[in-house]
N, C-alpha and C positions, 0 to 999 in steps of 0.2 A: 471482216467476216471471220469466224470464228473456225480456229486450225482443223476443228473435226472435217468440218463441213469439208473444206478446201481438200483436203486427206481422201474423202469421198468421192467427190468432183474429180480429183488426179485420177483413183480405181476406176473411176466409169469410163473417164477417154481414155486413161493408159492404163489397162488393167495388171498388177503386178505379178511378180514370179519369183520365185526362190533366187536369189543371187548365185545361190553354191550349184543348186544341183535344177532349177530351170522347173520346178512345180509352180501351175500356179498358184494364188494366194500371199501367205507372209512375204513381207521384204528376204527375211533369213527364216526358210522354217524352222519348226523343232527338232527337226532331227539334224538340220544343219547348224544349229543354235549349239546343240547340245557337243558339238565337235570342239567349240568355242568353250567351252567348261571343266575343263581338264588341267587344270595349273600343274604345269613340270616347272624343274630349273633346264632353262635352255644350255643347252651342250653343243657350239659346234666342232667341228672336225678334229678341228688342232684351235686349242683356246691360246688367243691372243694374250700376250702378257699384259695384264691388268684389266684382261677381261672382268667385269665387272659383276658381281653375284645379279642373276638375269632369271625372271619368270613369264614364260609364256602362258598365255589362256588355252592355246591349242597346237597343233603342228599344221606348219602349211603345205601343206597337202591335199589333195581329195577336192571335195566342194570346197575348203575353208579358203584356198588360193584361187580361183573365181570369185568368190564373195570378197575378199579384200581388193584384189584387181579393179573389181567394178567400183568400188568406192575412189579405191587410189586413183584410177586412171579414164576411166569411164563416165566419170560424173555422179555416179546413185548415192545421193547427198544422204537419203533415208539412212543410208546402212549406216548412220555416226551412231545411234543409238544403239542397236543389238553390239557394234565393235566395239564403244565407246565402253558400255557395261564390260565387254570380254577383258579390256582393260583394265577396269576398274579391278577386276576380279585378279588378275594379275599381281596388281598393285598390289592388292590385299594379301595375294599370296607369297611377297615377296616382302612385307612387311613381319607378315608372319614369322618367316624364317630368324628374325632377330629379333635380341636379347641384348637390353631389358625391352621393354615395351618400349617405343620410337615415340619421340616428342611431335612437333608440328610435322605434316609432311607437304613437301613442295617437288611439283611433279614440273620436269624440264622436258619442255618436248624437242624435239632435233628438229634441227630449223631445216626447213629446205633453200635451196639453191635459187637463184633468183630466174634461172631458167625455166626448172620445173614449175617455180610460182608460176610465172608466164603461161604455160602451156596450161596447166590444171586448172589457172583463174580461184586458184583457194593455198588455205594451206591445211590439207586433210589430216597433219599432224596435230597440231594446233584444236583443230574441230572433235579429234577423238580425245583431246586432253579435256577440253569444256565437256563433255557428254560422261568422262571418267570420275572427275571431280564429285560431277551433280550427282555422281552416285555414292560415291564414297563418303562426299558429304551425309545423305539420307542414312548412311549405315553407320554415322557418330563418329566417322573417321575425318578430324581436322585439315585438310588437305586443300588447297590451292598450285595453283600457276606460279608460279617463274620463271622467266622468259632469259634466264643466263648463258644463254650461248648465241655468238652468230658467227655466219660464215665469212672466212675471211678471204677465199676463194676458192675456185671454183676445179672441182674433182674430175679426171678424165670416166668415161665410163667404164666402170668395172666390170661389165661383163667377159667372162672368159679369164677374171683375174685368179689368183692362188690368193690363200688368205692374208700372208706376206706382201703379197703385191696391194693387197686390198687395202692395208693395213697402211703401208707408204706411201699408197697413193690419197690419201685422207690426212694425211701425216701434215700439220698445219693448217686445216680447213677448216678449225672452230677455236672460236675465242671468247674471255669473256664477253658479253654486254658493254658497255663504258658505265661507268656508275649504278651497278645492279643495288636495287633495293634491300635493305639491312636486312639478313635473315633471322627469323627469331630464336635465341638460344633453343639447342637442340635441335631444329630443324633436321631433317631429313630429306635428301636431293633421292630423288627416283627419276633417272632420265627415261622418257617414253618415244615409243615409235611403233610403228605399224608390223615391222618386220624387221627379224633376228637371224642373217645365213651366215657368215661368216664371224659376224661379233666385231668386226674394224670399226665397224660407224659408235658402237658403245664402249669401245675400248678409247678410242681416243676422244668421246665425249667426256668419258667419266677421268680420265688423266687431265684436263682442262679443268674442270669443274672441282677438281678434290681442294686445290689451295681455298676454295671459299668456302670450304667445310672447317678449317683449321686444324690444327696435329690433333685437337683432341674431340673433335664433330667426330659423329656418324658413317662412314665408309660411302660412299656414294655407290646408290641400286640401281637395277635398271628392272623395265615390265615391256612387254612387247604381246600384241594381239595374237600374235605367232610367231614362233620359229622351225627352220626346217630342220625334219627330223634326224637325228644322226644312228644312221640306220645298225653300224655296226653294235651299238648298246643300248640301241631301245628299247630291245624285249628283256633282257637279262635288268638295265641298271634304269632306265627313266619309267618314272610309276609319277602317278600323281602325290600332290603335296599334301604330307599327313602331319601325322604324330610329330614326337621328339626327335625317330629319326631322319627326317626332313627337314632338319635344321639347316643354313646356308652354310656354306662352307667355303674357302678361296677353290678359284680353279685348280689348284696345283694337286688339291685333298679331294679332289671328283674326278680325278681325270688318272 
């Protein structure tokens, strides 16, 4: 049966609603959409050393942290598409940031934990990398999958942790792949994930993942659907990503 139909049929027994903000209609309206469309370089608190140059689509806040929620944790499989795009867009805007123009790019999604696998039945990482791609690809941008990190065990919860804490407690829970496939000279690693609050999880991705870049690859990026906002400089220093002076820059020269 052909997906429209199906897409139909779902509307009429389950009739949909906004993810972010509970309108009925779109999966993510536009105006929750349009939250999603704001590419910053993500800033948290106290940036992790080796924090990794990181662009958000939007700030998780507002609708845009309900909307990811339901996807993450809820089941609403629909929203890969509007996140999947926020990603993409991301991506893009964190490719942007460097110079020269980046060769192949290969987008690493963060592996989840074989618990969460369990509980979620997906890997909604993974789901917003395919939906990122498909787009990146349509906009001329050479970009694929590789799948070079896993977990090598397994992380206490960090809630209630300091970024330090967050940081040590992550501290050996990813590794390469065994035998990861040849990357193509030039390559560019963009580690991906859904969500950016402390920067632990892409700090110690992108420290893992640099030896496969080699002394003279590419700097390993990261793009994320959102990150939470860092309120003390958000009105004075994070604007969206423009011109020359939005170039990426190390943590040490932002902060």
């Amino acid at each position: 049966m052909d997906g429209g139909v199906l897409a139909a049929l779902a509307d009429l027994l389950l009739p949909r609603e906004c993810a972010g903000c509970g309108v009925p209609g779109a999966v993510l309206c536009r105006r929750c959409a349009a939250l999603l469309a704001v590419p910053h370089l993500a800033q948290p608190r106290r940036f992790p050393a080796g924090f990794p140059p990181t662009v958000a689509a939007g700030a998780y806040e507002g609708p845009v942290r309900p909307a990811v929620n339901a996807f993450k944790e809820r089941g609403r499989a629909e929203l890969a598409r509007p996140l999947g795009a926020a990603l993409a867009l991301a991506v893009a805007g964190v490719l942007a940031g460097t110079s020269p123009r980046p060769g192949p790019v290969r987008l690493v999604p963060v592996p989840s934990g074989a618990a969460a696998l369990r509980a979620r039945g997906r890997d909604h990482v993974r789901e917003l990398t395919g939906r990122a791609i498909a787009e990146l690809r349509a906009a001329g941008v050479p970009a694929a999958e590789t799948r070079l990190l896993r977990r090598t065990g397994r992380a206490a919860d960090s809630a209630g942790l300091s970024a330090a804490q967050r940081r040590a407690n992550l501290a050996g829970t990813f590794a390469l792949r065994a035998g990861p496939s040849e990357l193509p000279a030039g390559a560019v690693l963009v580690v991906v994930d859904d969500v950016v609050t402390s920067g632990a999880t892409l700090t110690e991705a992108a420290a893992v993942l640099a030896p496969a870049t080699g002394r003279e690859g590419p700097p390993v990026l990261a793009a994320v659907v959102a990150a939470t906002p860092r309120r003390a400089v958000r009105r004075s220093r994070e604007r969206p990503l423009g011109g020359s002076a939005d170039r990426l820059s190390g943590p040490g020269e932002r902060d």
